[in-house]
PQR file with spaces between the fields and no chain letter, atoms N, CA, C, O and H, PARSE charges and radii, in Angstrom:
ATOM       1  N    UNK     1       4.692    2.682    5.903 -0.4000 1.5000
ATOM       2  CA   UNK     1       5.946    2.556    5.219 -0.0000 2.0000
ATOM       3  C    UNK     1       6.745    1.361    5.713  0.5500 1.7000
ATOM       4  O    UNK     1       7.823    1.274    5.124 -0.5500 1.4000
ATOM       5  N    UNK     2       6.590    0.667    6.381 -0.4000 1.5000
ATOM       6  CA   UNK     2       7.100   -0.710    7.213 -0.0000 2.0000
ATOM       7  C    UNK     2       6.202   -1.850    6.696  0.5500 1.7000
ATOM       8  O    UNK     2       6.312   -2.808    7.460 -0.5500 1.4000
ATOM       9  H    UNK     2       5.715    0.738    6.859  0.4000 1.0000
ATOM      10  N    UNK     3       5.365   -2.097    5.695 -0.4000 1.5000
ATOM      11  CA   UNK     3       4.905   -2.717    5.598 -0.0000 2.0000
ATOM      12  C    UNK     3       5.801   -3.977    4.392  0.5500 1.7000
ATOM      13  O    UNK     3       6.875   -3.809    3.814 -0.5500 1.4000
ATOM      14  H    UNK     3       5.276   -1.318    5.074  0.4000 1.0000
ATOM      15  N    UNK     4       4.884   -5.166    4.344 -0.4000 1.5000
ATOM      16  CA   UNK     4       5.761   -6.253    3.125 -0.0000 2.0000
ATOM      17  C    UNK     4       5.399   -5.642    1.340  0.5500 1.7000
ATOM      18  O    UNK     4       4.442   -5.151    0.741 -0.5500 1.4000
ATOM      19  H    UNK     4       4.011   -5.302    4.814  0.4000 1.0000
ATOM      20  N    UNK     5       6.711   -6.015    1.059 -0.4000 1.5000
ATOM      21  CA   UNK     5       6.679   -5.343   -0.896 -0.0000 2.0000
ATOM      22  C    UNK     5       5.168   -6.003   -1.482  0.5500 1.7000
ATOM      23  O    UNK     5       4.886   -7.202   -1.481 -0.5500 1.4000
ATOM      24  H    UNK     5       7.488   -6.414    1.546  0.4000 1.0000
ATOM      25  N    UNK     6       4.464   -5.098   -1.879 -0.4000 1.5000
ATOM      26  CA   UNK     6       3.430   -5.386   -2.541 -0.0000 2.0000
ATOM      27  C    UNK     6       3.657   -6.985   -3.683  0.5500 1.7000
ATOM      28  O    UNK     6       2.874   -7.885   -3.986 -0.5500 1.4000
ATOM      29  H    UNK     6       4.693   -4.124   -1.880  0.4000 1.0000
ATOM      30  N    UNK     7       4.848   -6.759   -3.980 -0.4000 1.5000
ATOM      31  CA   UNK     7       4.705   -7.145   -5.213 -0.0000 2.0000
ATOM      32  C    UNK     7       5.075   -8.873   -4.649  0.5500 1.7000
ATOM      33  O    UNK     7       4.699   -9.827   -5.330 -0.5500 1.4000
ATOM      34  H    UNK     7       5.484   -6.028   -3.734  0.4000 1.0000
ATOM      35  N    UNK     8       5.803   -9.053   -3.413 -0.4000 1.5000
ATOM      36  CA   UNK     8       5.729  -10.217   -2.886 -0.0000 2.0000
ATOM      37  C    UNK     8       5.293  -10.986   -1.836  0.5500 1.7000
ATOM      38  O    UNK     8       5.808  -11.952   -1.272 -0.5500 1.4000
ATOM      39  H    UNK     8       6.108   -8.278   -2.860  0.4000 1.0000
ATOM      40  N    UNK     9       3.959  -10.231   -1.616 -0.4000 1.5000
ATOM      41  CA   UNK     9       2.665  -10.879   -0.925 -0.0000 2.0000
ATOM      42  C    UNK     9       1.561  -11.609   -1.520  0.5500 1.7000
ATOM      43  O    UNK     9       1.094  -11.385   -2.637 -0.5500 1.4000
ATOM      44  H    UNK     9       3.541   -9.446   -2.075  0.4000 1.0000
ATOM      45  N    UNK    10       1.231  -12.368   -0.821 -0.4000 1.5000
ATOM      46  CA   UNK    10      -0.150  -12.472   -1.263 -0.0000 2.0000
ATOM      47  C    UNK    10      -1.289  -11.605   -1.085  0.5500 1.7000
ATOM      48  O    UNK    10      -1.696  -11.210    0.007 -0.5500 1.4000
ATOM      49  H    UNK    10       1.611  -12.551    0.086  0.4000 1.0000
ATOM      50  N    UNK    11      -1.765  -11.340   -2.169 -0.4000 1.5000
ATOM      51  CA   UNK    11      -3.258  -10.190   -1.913 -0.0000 2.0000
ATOM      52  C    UNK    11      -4.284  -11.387   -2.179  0.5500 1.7000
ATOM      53  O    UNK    11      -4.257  -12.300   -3.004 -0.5500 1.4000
ATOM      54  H    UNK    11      -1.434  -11.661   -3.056  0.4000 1.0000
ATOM      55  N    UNK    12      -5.362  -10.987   -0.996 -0.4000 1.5000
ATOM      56  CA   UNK    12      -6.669  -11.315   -0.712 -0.0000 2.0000
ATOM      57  C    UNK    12      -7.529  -10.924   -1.644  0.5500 1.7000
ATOM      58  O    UNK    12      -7.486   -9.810   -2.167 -0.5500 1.4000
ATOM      59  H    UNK    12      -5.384  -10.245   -0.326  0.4000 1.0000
ATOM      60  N    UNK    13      -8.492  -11.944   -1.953 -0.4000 1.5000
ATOM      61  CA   UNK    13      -9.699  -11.939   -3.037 -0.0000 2.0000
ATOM      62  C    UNK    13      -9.924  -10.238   -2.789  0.5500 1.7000
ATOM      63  O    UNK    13      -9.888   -9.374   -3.665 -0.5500 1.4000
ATOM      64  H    UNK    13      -8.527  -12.848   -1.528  0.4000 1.0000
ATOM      65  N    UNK    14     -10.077  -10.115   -1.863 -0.4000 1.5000
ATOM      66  CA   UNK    14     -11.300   -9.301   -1.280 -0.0000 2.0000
ATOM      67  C    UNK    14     -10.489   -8.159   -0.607  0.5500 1.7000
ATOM      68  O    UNK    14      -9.259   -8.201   -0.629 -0.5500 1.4000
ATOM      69  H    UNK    14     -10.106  -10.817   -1.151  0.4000 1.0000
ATOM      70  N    UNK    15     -11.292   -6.937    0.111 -0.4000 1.5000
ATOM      71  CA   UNK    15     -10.995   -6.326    1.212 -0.0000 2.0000
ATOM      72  C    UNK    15     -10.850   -4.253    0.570  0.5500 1.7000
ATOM      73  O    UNK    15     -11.290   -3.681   -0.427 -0.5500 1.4000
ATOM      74  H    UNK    15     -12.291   -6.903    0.129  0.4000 1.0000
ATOM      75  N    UNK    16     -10.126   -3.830    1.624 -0.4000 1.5000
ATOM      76  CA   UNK    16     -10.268   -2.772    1.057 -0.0000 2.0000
ATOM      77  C    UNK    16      -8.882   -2.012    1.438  0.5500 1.7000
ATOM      78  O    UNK    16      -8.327   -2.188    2.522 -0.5500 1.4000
ATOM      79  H    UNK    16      -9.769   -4.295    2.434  0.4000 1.0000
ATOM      80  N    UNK    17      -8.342   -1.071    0.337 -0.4000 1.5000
ATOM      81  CA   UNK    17      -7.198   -0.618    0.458 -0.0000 2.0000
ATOM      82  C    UNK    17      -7.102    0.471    1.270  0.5500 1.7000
ATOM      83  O    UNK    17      -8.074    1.164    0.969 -0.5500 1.4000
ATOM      84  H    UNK    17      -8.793   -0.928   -0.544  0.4000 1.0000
ATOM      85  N    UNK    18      -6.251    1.222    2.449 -0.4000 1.5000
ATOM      86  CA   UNK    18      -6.475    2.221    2.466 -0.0000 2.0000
ATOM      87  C    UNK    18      -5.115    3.049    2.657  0.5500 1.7000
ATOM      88  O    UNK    18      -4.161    2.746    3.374 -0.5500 1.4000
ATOM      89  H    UNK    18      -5.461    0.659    2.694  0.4000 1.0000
ATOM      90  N    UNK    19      -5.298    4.388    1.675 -0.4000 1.5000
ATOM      91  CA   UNK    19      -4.190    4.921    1.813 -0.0000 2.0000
ATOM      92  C    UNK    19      -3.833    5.683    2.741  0.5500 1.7000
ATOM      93  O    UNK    19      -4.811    6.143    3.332 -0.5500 1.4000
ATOM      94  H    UNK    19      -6.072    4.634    1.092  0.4000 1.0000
ATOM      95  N    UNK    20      -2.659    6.095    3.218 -0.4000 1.5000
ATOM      96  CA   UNK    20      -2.510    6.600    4.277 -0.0000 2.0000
ATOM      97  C    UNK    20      -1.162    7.899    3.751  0.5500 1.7000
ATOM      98  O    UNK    20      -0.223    7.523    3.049 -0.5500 1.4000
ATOM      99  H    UNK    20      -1.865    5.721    2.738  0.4000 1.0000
ATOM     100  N    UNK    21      -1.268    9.240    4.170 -0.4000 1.5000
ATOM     101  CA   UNK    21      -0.225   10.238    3.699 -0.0000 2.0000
ATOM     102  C    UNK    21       1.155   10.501    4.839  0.5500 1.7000
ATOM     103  O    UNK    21       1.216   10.661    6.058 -0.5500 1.4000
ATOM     104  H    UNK    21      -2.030    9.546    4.740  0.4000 1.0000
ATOM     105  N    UNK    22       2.021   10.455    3.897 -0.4000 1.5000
ATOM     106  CA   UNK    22       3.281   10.452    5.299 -0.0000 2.0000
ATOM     107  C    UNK    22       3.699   11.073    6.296  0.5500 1.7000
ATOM     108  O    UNK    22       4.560   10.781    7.126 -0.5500 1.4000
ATOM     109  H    UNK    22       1.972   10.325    2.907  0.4000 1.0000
ATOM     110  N    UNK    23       2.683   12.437    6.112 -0.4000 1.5000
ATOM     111  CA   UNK    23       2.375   13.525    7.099 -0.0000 2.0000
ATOM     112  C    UNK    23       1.610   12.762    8.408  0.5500 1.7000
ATOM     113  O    UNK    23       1.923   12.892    9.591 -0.5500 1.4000
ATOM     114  H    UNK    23       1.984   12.674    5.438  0.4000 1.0000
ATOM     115  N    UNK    24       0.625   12.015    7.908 -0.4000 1.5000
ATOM     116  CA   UNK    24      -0.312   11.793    8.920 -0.0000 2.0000
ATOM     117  C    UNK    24      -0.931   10.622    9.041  0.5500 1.7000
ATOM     118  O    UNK    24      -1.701   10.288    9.943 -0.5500 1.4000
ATOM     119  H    UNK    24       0.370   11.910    6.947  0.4000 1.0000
ATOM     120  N    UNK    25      -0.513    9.877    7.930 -0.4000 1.5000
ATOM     121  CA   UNK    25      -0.572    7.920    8.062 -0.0000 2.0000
ATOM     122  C    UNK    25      -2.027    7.658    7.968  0.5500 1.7000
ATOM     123  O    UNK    25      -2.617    8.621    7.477 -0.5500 1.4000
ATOM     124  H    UNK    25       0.112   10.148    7.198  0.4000 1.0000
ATOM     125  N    UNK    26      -2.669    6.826    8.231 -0.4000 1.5000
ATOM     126  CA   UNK    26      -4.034    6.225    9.443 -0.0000 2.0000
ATOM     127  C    UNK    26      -4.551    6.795   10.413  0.5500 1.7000
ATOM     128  O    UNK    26      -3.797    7.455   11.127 -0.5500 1.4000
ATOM     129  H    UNK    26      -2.189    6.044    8.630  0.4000 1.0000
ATOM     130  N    UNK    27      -5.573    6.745   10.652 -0.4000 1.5000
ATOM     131  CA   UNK    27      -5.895    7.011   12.385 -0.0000 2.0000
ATOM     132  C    UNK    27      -5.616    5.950   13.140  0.5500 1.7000
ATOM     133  O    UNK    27      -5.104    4.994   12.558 -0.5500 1.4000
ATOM     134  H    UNK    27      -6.186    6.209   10.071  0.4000 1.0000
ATOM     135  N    UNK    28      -5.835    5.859   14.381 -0.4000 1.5000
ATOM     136  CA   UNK    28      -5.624    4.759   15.223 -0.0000 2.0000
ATOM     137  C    UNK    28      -6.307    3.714   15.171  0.5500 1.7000
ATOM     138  O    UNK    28      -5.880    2.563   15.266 -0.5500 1.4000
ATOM     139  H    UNK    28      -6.251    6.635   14.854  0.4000 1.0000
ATOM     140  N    UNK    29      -7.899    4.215   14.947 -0.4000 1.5000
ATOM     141  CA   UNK    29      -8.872    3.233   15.063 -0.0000 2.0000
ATOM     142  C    UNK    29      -8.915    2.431   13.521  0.5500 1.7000
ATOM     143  O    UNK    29      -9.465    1.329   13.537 -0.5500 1.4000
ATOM     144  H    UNK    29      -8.246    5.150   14.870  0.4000 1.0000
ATOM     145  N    UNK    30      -8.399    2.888   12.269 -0.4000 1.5000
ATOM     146  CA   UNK    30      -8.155    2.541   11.624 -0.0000 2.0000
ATOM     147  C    UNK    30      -7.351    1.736   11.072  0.5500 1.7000
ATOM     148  O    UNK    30      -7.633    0.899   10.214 -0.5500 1.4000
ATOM     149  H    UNK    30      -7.952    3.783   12.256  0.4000 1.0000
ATOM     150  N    UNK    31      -5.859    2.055   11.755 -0.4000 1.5000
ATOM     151  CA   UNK    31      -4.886    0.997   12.344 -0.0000 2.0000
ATOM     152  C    UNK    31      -5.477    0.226   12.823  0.5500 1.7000
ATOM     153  O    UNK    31      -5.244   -0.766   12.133 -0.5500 1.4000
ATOM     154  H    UNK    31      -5.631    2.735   12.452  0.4000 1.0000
ATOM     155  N    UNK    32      -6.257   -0.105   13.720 -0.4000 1.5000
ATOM     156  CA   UNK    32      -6.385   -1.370   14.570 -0.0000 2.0000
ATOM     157  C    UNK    32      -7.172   -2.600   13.621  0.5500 1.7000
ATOM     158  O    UNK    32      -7.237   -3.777   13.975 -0.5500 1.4000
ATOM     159  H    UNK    32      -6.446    0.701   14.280  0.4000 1.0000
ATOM     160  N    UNK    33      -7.764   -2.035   12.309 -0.4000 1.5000
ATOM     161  CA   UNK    33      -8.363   -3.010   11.932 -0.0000 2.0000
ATOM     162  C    UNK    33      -7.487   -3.501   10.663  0.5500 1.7000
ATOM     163  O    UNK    33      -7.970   -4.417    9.996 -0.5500 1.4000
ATOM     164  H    UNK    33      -7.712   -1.078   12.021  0.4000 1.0000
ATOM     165  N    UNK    34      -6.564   -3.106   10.378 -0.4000 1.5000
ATOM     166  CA   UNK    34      -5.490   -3.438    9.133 -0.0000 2.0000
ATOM     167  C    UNK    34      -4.879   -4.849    9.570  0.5500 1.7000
ATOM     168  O    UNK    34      -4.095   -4.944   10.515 -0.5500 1.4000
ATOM     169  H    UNK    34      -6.171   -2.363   10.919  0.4000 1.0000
ATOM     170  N    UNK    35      -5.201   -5.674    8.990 -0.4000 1.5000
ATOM     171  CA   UNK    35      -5.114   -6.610    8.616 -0.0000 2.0000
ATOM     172  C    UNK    35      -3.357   -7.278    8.128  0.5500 1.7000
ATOM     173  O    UNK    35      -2.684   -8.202    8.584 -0.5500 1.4000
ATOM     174  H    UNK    35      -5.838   -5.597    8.223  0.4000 1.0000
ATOM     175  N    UNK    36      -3.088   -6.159    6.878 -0.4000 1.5000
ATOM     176  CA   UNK    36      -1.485   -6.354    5.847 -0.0000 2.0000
ATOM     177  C    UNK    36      -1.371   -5.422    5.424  0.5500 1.7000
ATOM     178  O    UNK    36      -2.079   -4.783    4.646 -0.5500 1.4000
ATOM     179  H    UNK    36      -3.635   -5.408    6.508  0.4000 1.0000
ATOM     180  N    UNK    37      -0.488   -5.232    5.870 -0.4000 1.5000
ATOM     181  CA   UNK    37       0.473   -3.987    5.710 -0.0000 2.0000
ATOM     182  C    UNK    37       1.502   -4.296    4.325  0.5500 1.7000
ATOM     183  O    UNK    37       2.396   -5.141    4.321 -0.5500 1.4000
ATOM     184  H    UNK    37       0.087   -5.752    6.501  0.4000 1.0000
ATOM     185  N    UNK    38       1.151   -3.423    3.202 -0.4000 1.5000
ATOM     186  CA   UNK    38       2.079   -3.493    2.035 -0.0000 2.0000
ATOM     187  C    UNK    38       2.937   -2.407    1.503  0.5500 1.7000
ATOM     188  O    UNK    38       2.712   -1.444    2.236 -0.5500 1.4000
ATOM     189  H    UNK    38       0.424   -2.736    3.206  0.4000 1.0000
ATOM     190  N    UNK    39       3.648   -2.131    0.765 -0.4000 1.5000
ATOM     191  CA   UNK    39       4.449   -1.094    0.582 -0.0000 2.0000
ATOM     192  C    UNK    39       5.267   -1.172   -0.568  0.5500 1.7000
ATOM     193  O    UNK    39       5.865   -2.215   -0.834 -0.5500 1.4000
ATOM     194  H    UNK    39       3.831   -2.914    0.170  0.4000 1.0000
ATOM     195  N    UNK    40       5.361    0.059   -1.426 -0.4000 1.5000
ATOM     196  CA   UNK    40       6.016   -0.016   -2.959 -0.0000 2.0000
ATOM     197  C    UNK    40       7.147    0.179   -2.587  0.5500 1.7000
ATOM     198  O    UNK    40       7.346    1.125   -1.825 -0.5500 1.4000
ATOM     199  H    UNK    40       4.875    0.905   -1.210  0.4000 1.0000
ATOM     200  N    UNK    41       8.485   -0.845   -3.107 -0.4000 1.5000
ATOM     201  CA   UNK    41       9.440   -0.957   -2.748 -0.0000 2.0000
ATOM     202  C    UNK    41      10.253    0.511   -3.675  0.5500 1.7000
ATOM     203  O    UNK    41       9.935    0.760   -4.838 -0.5500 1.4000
ATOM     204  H    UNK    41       8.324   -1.613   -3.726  0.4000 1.0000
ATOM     205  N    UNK    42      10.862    0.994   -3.227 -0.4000 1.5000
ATOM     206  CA   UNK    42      11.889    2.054   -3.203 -0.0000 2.0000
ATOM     207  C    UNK    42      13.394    1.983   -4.515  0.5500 1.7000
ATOM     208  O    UNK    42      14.427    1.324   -4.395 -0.5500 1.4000
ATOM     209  H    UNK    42      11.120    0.792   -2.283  0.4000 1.0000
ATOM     210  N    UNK    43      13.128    2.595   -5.285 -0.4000 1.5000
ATOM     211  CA   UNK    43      14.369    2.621   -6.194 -0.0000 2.0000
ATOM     212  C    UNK    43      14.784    3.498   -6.480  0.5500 1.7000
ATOM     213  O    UNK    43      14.240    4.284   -7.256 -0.5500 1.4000
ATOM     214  H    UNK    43      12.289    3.131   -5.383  0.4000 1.0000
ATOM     215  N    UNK    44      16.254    3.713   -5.777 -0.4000 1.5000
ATOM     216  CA   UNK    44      16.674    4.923   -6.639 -0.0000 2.0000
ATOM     217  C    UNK    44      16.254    5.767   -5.483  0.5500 1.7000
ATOM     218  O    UNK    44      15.525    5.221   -4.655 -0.5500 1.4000
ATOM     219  H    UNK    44      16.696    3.075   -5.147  0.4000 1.0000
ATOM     220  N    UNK    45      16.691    7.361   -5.240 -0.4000 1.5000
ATOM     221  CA   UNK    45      16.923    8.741   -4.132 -0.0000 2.0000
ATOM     222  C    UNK    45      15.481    8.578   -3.477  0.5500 1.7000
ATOM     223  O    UNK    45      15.454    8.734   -2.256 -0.5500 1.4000
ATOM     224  H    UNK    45      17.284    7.804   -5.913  0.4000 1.0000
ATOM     225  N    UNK    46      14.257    8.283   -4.126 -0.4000 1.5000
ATOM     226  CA   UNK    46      13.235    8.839   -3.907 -0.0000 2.0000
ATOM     227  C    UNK    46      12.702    8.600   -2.386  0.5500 1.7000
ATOM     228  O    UNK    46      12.532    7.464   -1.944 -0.5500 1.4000
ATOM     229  H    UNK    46      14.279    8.156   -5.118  0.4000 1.0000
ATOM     230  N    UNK    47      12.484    9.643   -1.718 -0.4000 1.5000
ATOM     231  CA   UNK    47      11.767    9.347   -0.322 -0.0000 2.0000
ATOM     232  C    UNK    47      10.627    8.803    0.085  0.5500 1.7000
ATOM     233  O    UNK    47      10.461    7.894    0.898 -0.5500 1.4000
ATOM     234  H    UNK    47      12.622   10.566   -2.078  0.4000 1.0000
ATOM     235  N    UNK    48       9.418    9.750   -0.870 -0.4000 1.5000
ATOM     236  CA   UNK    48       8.182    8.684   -0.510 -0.0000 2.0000
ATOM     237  C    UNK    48       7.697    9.422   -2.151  0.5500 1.7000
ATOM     238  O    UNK    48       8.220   10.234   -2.914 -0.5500 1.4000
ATOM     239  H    UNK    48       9.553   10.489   -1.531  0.4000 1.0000
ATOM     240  N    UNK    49       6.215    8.490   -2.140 -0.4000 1.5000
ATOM     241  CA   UNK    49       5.509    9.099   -3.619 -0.0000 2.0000
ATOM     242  C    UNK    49       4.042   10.013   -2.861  0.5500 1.7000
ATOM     243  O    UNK    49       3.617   10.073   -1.708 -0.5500 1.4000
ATOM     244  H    UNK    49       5.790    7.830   -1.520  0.4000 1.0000
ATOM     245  N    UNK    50       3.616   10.602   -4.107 -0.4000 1.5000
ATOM     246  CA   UNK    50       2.223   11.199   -3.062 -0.0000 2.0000
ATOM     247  C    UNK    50       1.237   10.143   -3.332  0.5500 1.7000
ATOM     248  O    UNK    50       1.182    9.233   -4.159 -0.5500 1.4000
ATOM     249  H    UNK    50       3.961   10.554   -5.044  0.4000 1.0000
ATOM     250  N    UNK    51       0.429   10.572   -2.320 -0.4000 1.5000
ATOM     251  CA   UNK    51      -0.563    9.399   -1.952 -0.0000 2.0000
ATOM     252  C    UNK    51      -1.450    9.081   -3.303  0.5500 1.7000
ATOM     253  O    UNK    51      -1.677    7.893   -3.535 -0.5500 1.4000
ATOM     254  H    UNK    51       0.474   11.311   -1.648  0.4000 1.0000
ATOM     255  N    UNK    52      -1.927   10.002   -4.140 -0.4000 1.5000
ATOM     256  CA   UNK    52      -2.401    9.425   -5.261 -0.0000 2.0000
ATOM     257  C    UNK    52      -1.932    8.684   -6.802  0.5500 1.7000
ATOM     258  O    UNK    52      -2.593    8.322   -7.775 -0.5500 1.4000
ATOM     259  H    UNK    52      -1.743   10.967   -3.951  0.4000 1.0000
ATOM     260  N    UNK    53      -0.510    8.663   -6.496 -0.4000 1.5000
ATOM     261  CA   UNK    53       0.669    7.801   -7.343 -0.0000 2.0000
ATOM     262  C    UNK    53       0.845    6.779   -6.762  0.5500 1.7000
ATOM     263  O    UNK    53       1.143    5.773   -7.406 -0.5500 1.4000
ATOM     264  H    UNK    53       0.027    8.957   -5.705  0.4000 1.0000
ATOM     265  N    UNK    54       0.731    6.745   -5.587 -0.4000 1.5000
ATOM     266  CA   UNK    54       1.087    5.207   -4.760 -0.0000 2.0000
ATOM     267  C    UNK    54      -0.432    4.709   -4.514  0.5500 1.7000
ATOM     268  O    UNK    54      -0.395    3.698   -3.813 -0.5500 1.4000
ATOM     269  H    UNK    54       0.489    7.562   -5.064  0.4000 1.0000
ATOM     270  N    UNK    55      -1.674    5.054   -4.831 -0.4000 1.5000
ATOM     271  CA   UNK    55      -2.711    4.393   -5.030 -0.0000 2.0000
ATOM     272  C    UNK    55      -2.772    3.551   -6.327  0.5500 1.7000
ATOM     273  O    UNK    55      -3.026    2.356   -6.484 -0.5500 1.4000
ATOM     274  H    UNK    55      -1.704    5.876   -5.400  0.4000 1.0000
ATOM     275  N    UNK    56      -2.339    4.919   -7.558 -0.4000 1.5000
ATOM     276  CA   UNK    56      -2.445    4.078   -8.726 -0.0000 2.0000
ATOM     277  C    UNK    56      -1.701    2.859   -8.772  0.5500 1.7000
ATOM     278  O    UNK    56      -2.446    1.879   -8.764 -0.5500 1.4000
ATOM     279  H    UNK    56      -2.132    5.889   -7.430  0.4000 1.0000
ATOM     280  N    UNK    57      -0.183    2.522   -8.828 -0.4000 1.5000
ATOM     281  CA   UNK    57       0.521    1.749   -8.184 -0.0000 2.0000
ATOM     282  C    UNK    57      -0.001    0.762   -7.673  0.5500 1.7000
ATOM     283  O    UNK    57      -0.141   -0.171   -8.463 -0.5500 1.4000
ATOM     284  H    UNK    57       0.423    3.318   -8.835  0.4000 1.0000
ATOM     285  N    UNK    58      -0.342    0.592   -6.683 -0.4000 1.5000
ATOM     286  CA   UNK    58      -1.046   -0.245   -6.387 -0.0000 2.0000
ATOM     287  C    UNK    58      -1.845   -1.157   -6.563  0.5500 1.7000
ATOM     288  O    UNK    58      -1.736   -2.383   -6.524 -0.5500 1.4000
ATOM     289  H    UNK    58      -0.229    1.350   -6.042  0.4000 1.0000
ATOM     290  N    UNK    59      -3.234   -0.005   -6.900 -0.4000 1.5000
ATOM     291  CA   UNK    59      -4.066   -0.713   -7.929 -0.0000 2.0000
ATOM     292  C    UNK    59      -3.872   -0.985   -9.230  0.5500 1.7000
ATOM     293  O    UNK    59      -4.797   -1.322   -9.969 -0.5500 1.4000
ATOM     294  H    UNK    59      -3.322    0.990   -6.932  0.4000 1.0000
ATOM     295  N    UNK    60      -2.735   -0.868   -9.587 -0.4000 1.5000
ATOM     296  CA   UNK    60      -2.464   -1.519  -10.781 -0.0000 2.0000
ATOM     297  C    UNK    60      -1.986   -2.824  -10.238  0.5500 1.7000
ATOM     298  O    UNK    60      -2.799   -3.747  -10.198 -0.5500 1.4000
ATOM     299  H    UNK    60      -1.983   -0.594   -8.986  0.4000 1.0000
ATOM     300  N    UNK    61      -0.774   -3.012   -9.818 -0.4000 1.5000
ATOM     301  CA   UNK    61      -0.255   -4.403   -9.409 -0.0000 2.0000
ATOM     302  C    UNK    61      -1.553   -5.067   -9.128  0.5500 1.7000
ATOM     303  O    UNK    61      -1.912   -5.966   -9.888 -0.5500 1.4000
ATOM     304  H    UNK    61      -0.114   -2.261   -9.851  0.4000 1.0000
ATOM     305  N    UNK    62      -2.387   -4.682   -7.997 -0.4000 1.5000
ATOM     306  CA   UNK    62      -3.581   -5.523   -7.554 -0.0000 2.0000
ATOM     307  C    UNK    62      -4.272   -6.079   -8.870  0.5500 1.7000
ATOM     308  O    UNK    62      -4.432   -7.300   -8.863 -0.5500 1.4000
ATOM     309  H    UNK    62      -2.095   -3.951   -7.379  0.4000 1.0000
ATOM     310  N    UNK    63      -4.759   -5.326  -10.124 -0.4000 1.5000
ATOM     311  CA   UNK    63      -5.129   -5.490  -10.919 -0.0000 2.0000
ATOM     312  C    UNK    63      -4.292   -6.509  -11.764  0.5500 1.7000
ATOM     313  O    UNK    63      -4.700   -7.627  -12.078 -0.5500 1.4000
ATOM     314  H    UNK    63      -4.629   -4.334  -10.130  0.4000 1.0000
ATOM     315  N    UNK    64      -3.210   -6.045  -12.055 -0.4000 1.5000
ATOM     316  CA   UNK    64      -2.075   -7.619  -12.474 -0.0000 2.0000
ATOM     317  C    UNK    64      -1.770   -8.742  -11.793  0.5500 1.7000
ATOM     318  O    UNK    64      -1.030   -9.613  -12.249 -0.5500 1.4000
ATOM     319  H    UNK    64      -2.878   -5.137  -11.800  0.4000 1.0000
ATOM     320  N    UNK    65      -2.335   -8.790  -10.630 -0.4000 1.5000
ATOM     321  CA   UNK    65      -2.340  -10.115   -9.971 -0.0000 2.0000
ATOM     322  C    UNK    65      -3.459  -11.181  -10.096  0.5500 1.7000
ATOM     323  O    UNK    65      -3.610  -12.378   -9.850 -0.5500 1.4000
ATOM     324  H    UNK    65      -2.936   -8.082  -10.259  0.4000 1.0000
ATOM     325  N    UNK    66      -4.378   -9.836  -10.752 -0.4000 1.5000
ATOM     326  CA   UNK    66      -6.188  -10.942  -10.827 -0.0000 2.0000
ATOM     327  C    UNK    66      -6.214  -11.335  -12.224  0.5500 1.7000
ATOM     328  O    UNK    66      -7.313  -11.633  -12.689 -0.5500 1.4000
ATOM     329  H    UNK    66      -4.256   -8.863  -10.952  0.4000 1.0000
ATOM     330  N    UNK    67      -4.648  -11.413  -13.369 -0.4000 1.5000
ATOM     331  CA   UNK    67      -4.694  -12.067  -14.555 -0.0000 2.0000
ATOM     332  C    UNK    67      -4.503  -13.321  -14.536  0.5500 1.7000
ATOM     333  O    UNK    67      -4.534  -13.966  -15.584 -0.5500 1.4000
ATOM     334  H    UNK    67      -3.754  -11.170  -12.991  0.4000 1.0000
């Protein structure tokens, strides 16, 4: 959740996304190999989204960036 707004980074050709739930994030060893840290910027009351809304999300933007 500290990571830069998806939407104003640069995303890499390549690589692999991984989601993480706000209960329980990453593992450690998994952390250690993350690379960029991104994050859907926040509008409006909402606290967090569940992890499979903030995948789609994602991979959508990712997908609108490779037009």
């Amino acid at each position: 959740m500290d990571g830069h707004d998806v939407h104003q980074v640069k995303l890499p050709a390549g690589g692999l996304l991984v989601i993480g739930n706000e209960a329980n994030g990453i593992s450690d060893a998994v952390e250690k190999l993350v690379t960029q840290r991104i994050t859907i910027p926040r509008i409006g009351g909402a606290e967090s989204l569940n992890a499979a809304i903030a995948t789609g999300i994602l991979l959508d933007v990712i997908m609108q960036s490779k037009k």
